[in-house]
C-alpha positions as CSV (number, residue, x, y, z in Angstrom):
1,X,92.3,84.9,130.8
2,X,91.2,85.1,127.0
3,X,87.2,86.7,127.1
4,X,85.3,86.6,124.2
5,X,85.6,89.0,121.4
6,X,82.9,90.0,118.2
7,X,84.7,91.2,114.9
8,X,82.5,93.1,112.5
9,X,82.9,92.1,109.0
10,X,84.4,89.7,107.0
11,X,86.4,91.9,104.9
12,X,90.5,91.0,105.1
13,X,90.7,93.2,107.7
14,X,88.2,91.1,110.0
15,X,89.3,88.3,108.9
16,X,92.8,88.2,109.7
17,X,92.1,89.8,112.9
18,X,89.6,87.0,113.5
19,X,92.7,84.3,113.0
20,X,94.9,86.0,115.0
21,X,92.8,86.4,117.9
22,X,91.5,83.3,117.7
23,X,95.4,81.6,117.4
24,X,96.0,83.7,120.7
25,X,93.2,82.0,122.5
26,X,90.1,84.1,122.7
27,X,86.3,82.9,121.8
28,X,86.1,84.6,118.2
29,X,82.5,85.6,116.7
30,X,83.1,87.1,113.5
31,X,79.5,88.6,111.8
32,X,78.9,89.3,108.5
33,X,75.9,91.1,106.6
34,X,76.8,89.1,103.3
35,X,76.4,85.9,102.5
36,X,80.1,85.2,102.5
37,X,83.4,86.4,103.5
38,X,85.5,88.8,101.3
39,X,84.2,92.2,101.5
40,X,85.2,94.6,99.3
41,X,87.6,91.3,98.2
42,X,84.0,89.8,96.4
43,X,83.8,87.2,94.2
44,X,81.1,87.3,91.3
45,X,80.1,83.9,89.3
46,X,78.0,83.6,86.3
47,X,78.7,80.9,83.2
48,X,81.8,79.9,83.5
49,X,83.5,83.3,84.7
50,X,84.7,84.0,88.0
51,X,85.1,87.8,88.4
52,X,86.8,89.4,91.1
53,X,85.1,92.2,92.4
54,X,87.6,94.2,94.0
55,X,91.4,94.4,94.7
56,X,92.9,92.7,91.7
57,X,96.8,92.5,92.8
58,X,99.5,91.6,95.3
59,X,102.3,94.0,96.5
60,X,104.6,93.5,99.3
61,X,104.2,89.6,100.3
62,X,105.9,89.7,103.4
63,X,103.0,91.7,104.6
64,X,100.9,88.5,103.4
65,X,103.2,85.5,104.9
66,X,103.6,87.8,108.7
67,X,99.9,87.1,108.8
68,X,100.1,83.1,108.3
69,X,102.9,83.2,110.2
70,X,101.4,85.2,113.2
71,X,99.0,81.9,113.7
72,X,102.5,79.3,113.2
73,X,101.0,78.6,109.6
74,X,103.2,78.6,106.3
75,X,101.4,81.1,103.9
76,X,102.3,78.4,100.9
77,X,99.9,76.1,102.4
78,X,97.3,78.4,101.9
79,X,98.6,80.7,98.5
80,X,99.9,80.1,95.5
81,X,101.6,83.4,94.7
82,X,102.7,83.5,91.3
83,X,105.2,86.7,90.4
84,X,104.0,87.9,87.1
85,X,106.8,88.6,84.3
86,X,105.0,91.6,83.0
87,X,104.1,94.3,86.2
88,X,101.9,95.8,83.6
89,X,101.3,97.6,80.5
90,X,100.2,101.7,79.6
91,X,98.5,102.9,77.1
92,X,99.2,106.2,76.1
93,X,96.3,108.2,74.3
94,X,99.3,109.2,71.5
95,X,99.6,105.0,70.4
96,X,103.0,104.7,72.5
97,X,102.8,102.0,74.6
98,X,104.9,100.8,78.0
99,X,105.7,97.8,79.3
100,X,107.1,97.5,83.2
101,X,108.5,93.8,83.6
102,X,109.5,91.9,86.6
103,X,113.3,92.1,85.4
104,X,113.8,95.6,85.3
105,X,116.8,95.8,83.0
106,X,113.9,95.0,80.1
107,X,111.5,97.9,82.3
108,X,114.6,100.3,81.5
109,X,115.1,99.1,77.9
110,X,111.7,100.6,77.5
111,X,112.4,103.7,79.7
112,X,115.1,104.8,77.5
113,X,112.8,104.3,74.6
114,X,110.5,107.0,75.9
115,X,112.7,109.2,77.6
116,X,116.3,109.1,76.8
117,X,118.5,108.9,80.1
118,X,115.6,107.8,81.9
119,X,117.0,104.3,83.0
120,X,119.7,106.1,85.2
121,X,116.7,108.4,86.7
122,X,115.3,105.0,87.1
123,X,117.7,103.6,89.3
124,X,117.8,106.7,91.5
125,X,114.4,106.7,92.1
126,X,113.8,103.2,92.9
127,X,117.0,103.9,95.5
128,X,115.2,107.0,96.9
129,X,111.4,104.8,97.3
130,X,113.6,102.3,98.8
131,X,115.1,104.3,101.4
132,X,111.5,105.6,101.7
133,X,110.3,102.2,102.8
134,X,112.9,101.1,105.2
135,X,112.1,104.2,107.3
136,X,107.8,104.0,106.7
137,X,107.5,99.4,107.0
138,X,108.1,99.5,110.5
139,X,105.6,102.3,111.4
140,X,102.6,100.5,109.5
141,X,103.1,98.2,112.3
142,X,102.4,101.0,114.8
143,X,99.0,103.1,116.2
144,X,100.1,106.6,116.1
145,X,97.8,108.8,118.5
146,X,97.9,112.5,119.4
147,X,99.8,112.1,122.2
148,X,102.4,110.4,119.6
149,X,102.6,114.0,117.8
150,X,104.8,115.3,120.8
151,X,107.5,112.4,120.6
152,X,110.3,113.9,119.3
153,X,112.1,111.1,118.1
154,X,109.4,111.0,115.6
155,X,110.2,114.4,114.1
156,X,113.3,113.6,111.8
157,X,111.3,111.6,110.0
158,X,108.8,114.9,108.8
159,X,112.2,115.9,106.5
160,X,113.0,112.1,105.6
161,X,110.1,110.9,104.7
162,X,109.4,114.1,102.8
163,X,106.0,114.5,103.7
164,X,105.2,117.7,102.9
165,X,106.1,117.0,99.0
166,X,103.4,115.6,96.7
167,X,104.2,112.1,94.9
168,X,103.7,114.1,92.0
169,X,106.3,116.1,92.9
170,X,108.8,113.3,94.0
171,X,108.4,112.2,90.8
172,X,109.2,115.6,88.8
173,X,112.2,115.1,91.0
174,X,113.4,112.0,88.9
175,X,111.5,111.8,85.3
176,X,111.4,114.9,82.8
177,X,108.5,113.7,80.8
178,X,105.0,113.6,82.0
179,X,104.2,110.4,80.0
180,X,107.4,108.7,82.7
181,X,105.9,110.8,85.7
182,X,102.6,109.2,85.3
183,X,104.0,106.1,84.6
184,X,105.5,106.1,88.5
185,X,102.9,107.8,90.1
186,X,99.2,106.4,88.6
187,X,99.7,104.1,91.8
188,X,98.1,106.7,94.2
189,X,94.6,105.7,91.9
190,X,94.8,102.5,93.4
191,X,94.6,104.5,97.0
192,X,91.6,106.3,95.6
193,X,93.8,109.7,95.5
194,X,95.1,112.2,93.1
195,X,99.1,111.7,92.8
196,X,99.0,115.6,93.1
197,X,97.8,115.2,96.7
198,X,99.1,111.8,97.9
199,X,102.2,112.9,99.8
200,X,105.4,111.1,98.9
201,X,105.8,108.6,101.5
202,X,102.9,106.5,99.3
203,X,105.8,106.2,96.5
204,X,106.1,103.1,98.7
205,X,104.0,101.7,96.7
206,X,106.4,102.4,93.5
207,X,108.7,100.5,95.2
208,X,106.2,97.5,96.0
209,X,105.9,97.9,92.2
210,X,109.6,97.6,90.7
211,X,111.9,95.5,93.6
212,X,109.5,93.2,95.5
213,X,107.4,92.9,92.3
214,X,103.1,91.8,92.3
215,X,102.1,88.5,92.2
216,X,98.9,86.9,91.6
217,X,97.2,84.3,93.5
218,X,96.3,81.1,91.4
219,X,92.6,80.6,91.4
220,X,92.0,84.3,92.0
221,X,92.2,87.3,94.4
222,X,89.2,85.2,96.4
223,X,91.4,82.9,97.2
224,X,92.7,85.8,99.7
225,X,89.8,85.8,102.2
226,X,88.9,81.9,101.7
227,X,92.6,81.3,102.8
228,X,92.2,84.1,106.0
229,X,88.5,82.4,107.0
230,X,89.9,78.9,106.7
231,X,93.1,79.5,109.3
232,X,90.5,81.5,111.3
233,X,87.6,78.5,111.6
234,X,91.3,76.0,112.5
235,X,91.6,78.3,115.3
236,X,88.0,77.9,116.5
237,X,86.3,81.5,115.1
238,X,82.9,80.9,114.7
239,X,81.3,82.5,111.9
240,X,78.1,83.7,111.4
241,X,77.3,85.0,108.0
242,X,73.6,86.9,106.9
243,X,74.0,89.0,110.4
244,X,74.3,92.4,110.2
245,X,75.4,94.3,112.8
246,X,72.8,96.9,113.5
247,X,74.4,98.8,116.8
248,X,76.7,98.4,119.2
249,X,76.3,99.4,122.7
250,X,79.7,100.4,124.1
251,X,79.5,101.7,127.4
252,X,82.6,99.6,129.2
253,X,81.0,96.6,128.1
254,X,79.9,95.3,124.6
255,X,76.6,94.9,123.3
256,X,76.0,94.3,119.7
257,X,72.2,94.1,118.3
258,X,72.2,91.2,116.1
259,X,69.3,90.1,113.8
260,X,67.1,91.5,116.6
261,X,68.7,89.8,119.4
262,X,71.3,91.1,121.9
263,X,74.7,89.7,122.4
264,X,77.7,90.5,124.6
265,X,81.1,90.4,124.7
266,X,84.0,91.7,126.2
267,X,85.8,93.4,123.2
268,X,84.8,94.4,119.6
269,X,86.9,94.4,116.6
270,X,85.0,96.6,113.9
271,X,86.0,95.9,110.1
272,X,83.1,97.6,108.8
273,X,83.8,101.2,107.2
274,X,85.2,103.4,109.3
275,X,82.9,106.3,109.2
276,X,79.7,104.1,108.5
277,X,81.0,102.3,111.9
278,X,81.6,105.6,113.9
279,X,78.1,107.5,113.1
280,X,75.8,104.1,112.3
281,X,76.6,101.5,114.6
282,X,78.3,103.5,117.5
283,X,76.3,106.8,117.0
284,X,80.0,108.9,117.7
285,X,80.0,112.3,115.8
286,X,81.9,112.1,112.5
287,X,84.7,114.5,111.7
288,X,84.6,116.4,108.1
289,X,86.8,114.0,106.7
290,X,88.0,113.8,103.0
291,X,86.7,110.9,101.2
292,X,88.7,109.0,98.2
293,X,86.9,108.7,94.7
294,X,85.0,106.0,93.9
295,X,84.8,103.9,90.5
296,X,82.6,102.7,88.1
297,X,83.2,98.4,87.5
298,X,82.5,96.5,84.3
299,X,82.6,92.8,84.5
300,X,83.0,91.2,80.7
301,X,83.5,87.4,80.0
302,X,85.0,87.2,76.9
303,X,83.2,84.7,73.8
304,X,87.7,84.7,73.2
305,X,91.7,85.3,74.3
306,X,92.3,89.0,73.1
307,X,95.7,89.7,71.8
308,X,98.3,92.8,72.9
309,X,96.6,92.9,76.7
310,X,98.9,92.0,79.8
311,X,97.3,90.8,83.2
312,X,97.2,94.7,84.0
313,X,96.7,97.4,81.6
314,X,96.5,101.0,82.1
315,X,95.1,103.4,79.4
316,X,95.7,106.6,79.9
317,X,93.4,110.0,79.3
318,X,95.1,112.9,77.1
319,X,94.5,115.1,79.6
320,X,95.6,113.5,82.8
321,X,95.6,117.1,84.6
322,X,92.2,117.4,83.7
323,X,91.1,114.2,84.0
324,X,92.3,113.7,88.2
325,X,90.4,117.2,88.2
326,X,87.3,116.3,87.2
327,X,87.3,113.4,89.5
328,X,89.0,114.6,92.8
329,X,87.8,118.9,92.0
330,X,85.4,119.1,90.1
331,X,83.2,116.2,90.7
332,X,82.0,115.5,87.2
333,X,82.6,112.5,85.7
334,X,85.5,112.9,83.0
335,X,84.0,112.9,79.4
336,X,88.5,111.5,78.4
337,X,88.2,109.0,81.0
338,X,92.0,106.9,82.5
339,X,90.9,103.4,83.5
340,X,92.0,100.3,84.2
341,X,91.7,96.5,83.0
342,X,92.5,93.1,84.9
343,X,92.7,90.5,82.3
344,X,93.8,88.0,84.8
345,X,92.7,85.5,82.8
346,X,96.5,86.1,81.0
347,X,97.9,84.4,83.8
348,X,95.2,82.2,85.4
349,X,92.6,80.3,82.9
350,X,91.0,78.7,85.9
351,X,89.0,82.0,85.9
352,X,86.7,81.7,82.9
353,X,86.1,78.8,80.3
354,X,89.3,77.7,78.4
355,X,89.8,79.5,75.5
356,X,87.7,83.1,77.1
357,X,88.9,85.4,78.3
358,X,88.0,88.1,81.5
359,X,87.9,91.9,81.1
360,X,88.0,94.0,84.7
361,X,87.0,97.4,84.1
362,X,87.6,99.9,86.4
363,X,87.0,103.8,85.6
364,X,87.8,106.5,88.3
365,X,85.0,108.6,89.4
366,X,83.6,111.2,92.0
367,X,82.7,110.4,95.2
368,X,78.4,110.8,95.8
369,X,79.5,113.4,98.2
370,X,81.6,115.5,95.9
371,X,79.3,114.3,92.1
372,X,77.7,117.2,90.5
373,X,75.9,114.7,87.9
374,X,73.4,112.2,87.8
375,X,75.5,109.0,87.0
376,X,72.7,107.3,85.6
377,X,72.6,109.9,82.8
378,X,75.9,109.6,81.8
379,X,76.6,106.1,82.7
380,X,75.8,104.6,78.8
381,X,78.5,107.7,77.3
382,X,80.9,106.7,80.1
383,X,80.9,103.2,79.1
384,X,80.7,103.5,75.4
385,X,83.8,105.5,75.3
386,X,85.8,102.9,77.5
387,X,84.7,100.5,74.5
388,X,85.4,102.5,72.4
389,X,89.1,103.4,73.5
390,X,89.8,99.5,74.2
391,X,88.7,98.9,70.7
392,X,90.9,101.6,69.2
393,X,93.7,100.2,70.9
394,X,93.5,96.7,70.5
395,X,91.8,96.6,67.0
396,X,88.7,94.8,68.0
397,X,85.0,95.2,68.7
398,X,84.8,94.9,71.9
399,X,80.8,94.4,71.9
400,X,80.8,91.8,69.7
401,X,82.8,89.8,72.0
402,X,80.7,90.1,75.3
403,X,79.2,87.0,76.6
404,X,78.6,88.2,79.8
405,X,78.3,91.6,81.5
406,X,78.0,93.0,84.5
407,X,78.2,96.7,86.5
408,X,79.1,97.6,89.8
409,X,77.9,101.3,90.6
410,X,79.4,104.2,93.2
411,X,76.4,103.6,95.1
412,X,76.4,99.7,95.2
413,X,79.4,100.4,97.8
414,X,77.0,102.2,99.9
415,X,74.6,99.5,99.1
416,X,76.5,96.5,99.8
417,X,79.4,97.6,102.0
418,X,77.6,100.1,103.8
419,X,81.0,102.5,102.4
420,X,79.8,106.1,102.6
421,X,79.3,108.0,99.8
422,X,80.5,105.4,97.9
423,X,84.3,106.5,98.2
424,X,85.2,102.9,97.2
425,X,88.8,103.7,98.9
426,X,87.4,104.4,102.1
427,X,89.3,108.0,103.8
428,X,91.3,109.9,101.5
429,X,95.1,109.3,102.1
430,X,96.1,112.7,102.3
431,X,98.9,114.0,104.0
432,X,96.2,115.2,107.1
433,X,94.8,111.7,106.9
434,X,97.7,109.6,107.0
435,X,99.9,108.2,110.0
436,X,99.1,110.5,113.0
437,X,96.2,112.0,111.5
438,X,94.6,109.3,110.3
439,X,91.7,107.6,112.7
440,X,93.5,104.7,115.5
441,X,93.3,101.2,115.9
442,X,91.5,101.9,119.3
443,X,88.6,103.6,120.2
444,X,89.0,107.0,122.7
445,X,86.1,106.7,124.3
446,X,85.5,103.0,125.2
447,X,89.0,101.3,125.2
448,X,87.1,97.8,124.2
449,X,86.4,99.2,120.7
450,X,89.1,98.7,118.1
451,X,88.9,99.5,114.1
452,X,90.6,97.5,111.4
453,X,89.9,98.3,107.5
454,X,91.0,100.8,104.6
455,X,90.0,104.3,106.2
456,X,91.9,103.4,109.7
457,X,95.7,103.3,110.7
458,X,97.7,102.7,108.7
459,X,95.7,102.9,105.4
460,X,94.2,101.1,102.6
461,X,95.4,98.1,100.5
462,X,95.3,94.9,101.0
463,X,98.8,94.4,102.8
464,X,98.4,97.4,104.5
465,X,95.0,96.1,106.2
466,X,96.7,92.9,107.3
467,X,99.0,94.9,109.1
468,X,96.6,96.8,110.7
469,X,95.4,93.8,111.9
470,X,98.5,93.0,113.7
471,X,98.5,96.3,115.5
472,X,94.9,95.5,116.7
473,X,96.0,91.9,117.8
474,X,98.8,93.5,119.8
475,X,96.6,96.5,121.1
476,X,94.2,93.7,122.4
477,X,97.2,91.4,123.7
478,X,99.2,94.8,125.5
479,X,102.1,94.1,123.7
């Protein structure tokens, strides 16, 4: 018979485990320290502007609708995907620009522009991600364990999947010009990673990129966790936001000490971050783990629309070597920083006053374990030379334009999400981090404990996590 089950943070994560369990019959309690659901997947108001706080796209949908559709719900009931005509648009620090668009004969137009022959080496490495992804989609459905290490029918795929190349070096395999190479592998940022070190199974993402294409959901990326909580609460979760966990107590049973009060159930379902989870609420010895970068957020509203921006821009450093090596190396925060900026507002005025427009900065840094510096003291040159850049680029003054600002810091993700040191990606996906290597769904050493979130099988991202929270679903149902 169904018992009665806690999950640990509303992040996406939580929340879709919190649906599915609940669909499947058990008595869900979801708690959350936060005021609201979302985790890392915020939402920030102020005059007019509705800034998203964290992820800022959708890959891979089907990863999106197998969660609705887990629970018998249509995921258009709940979404309004829009596919966006232009994937997104580089800046290069020598005024060349690209431009990848959702019909790719128009992405290898401008290929061919920048590297002549390029829309042929195009078309074979979009083949060689896809056959990538057909062998690793079905394993993010899985929980690898140790004991998986010595099931040979798993060891073909070490040579398929190439893991022991870099996605750097998948893409030297394809591009000749380091301006293309970047241009197919800045996707391991987005995993908090350099593309030097994230093996080439993660060109998966590449893939996500160019055939399946990103979408945006109408109303904003909030509309992610809103949509999760409301199919949870039509299953019967109860919620219970302003409760932080504190402990759990998990010998055989589950105990969880809640605003100063004891409760019990018969499973847990932790969506808090991993390692915070492991040595703060379970006190479990942590593992010397490699951590992902963190990043440094600006949050503009605009006083107006800005011209030659797309919903996602990239702007490149002159020295991208040097750049991912003060960040992932050398732990100093670049003085040529790469960055990012959602305009989402492009596609979606409903986020700011008509006629404004939304700038989402986001700027690559060390971790707080691996920083050498004092942010704080180089926080004001960091951000003046973002400003600087846009306003190079764009021919505009930036500051001028600024009706409202606001920064997110490395340590606000210690401070709000309780991520340690900040790594705002959660675990590094490495190649010893990743699939077998990287922590389970369920727990060793109480078999009631399961983990869903960015640092736990099978990674981070937003599709990803939902399909870790299948695997946990069918861990806790034996299937």
């Amino acid at each position: 018979m169904p018992g009665k089950i806690a999950v640990v943070g509303a992040g996406v994560g939580g929340l879709s485990c919190a649906a599915r369990l609940a669909c499947d019959g058990y008595d869900v309690h979801l708690f959350e320290k936060l005021d609201k659901c979302g985790g890392r997947n915020h939402l920030l108001e102020d005059n007019g502007f509705k800034f998203d706080m964290g992820p800022s796209f959708v890959l891979m949908p089907d990863f999106f609708a197998e969660a609705f559709s887990y629970c018998g719900e249509n995921l258009k009931d709940y979404l309004d995907l829009k596919v966006l005509d232009v994937n997104y648009k580089i800046f290069y620090p020598d005024g060349d620009c690209l431009n990848v668009y959702k019909d790719s004969s128009r992405t290898k137009e401008e290929l061919e522009r920048l590297e002549k022959g390029s829309s042929e080496s195009f078309d074979r490495f979009i083949k060689e991600t896809s056959r990538i992804y057909g062998l690793v989609r079905p394993l993010l459905y899985k929980c690898f364990t140790p004991a998986s290490l010595v099931n040979l029918s798993y060891w073909p795929l070490l040579l398929k999947l190439r893991v022991f190349e870099s996605y750097w070096g998948l893409a030297r395999k394809f591009f000749r010009t380091d301006k293309l190479r970047y241009a197919f592998t800045f996707e391991a940022m987005f995993m908090g990673v350099s593309p030097y070190q994230a093996p080439a199974f993660y060109s998966i993402i590449s893939y996500a990129d160019h055939v399946q294409k990103i979408a945006h959901p109408m109303g904003g990326m909030y509309q992610i966790p809103l949509a999760l909580e409301r199919m949870a609460k039509k299953f019967g979760a109860k919620f219970h936001y302003n409760s932080e966990v504190e402990k759990i107590s998990a010998n055989g049973s589950i105990r969880l000490r809640v605003n100063e009060k004891e409760l019990d159930f018969d499973k847990v379902v932790i969506n808090a971050d991993y390692a915070y989870a492991k040595e703060k609420l379970l006190g479990q010895a942590l593992p010397d783990y490699r951590y992902s970068c963190s990043v440094y957020l600006i949050y503009l509203g605009l006083k107006k629309k800005i011209e030659g921006v797309e919903h996602h821009n990239l702007f490149f450093a002159k020295e991208l070597t040097r750049n991912l090596n003060d960040i992932f190396n050398a732990g100093i925060i670049p003085d040529d920083p790469s960055f990012y900026v959602h305009v989402p507002t492009v596609t979606d005025q409903s986020l700011a006053p008509q006629g404004k427009d939304i700038f989402y900065i986001l700027v690559p840094v060390p971790n707080l374990l691996k920083s050498k510096e004092d942010f704080s003291k180089l926080e004001n040159g960091l951000r003046n030379t973002v400003i600087e850049k846009i306003n190079q680029r764009l021919k505009i003054n930036l500051e001028e334009l600024i009706e409202v600002e606001h920064r997110f810091y490395p340590q606000d993700f210690t401070k709000y999400y309780n991520i340690k040191f900040g790594a705002t990606f959660g675990l590094a996906h490495n190649l010893m981090q990743s699939a077998f290597f990287r922590p389970p769904n369920s727990n060793s050493r109480n078999k009631n404990v399961y983990f869903v979130g960015a640092s736990t099988q099978p990674g981070g991202g937003l599709p990803v996590v939902l399909a870790g929270s299948r695997i946990v679903a069918d861990l806790i149902n034996k299937r």
